[in-house]
C-alpha positions in Angstrom: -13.0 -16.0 -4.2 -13.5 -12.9 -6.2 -15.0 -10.9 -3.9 -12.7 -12.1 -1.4 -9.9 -10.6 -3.4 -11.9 -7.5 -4.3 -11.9 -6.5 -0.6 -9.3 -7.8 0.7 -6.9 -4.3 1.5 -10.0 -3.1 2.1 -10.8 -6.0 5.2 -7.1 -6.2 5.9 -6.6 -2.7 6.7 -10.0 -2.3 8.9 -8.7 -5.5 11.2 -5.0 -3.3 11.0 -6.5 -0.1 12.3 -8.8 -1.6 14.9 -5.8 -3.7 16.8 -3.8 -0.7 16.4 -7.0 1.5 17.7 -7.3 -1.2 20.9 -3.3 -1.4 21.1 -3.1 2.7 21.2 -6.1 2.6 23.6 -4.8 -0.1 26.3 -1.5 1.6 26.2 -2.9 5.5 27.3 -4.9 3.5 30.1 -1.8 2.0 31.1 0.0 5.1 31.1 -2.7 6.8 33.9 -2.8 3.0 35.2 0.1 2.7 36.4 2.4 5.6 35.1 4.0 3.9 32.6 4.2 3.2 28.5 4.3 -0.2 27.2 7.2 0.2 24.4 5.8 -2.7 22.1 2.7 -0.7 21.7 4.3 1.8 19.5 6.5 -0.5 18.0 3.9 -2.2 16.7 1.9 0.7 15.5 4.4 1.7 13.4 4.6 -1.9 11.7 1.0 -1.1 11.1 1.2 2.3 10.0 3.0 1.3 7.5 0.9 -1.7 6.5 -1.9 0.8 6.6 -0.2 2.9 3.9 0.8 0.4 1.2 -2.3 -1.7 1.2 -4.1 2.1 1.5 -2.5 2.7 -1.1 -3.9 -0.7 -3.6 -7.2 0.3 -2.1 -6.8 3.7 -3.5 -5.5 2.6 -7.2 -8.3 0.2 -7.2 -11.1 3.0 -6.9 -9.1 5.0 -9.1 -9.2 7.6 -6.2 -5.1 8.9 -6.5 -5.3 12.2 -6.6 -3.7 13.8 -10.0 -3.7 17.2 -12.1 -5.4 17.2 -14.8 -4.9 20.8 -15.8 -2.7 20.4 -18.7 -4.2 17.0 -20.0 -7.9 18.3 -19.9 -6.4 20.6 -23.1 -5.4 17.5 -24.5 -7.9 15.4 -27.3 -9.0 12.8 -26.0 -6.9 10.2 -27.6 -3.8 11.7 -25.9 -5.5 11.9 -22.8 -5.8 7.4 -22.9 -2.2 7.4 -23.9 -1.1 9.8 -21.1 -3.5 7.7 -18.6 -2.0 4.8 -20.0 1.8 6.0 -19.3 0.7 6.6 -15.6 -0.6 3.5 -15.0 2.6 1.7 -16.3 4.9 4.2 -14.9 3.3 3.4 -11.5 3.4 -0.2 -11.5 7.0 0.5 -12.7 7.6 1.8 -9.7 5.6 -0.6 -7.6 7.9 -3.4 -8.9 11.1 -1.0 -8.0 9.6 -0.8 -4.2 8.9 -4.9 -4.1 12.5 -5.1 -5.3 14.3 -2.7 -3.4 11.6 -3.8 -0.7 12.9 -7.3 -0.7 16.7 -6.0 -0.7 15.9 -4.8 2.5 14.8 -7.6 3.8 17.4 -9.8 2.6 19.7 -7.3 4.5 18.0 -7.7 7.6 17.9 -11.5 7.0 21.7 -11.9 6.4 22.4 -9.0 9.8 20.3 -10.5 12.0 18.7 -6.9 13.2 16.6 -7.1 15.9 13.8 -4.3 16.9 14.7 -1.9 20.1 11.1 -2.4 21.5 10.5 -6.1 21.5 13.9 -7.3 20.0 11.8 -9.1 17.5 13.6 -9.7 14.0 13.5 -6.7 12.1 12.9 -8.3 8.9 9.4 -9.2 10.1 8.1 -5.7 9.7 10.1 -5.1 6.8 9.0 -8.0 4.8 5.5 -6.1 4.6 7.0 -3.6 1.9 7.3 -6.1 -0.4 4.2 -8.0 0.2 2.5 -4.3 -0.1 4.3 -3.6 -3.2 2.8 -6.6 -4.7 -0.5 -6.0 -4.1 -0.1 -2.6 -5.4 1.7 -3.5 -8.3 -1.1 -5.8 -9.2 -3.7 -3.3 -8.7 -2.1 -0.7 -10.5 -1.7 -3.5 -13.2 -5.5 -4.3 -13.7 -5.7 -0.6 -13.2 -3.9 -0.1 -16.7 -5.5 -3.1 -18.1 -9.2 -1.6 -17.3 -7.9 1.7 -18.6 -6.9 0.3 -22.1 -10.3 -1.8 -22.2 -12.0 1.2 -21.5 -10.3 3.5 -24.1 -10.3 0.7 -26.8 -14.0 0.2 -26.4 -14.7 4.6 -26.9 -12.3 4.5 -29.8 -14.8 1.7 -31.0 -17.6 3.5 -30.4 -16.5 6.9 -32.0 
């Protein structure tokens, strides 16, 4: 169950990017085919665009691979440096919560307006509801982020 956990943006995004890789594919053959686009195509690579970039994102904060500047903290001793790491990682899970809540606003909105899509006249909040589910996961990565962070920094001041 672990590992299951430990890959899953990773496996979730692969099967995301290889329907919308056969989708995107089928749908330039169709435009030669017979000279026309199939509009559900592109509606639904967008939904997964999107899905790509949030759980992309909870893949990235669990390789710690974000890109940052670290111009002014490398001047910094060391001890600042963990409490400045430290201040990121809760400022971005801060913000991860903000885009499940605002995330789930949306949705709500969509829910209570009844908005359909223009390609497929599916109910919007069906794409939508993918924000907050992506938040989540990032908020929880960014979370055991911090928490590995503090361990980390805890066990050098130990050692120093």
């Amino acid at each position: 169950m672990k590992k299951f956990l430990n890959t899953f943006e990773d496996s979730f995004c692969a099967i995301i990017l290889l329907i919308m890789l056969i989708l995107t594919f089928i749908n330039v053959i169709a435009r030669y085919i017979i000279l026309a686009s199939m509009p559900f195509v592109e509606e639904l690579t967008c939904v997964g665009l999107m899905i790509l970039s949030i759980l992309g994102a909870a893949t990235a904060a669990k390789r710690q691979a974000h890109l940052g500047l670290s111009v002014i903290t490398d001047l910094l001793p060391q001890t600042a440096q963990r409490v400045i790491a430290l201040i990121c990682d809760l400022l971005s899970a801060a913000f991860c919560a903000a885009i499940v809540y605002f995330g789930y606003l949306m949705v709500q909105n969509q829910l209570n307006n009844n908005i359909l899509s223009m390609g497929m006249s599916w109910p919007v909040w069906l794409y939508g509801i993918w924000l907050p589910i992506g938040g989540a996961v990032l908020f929880i990565r960014e979370i055991q982020l911090a928490i590995r962070n503090f361990i980390a920094a805890a066990k050098k001041e130990e050692n120093e």
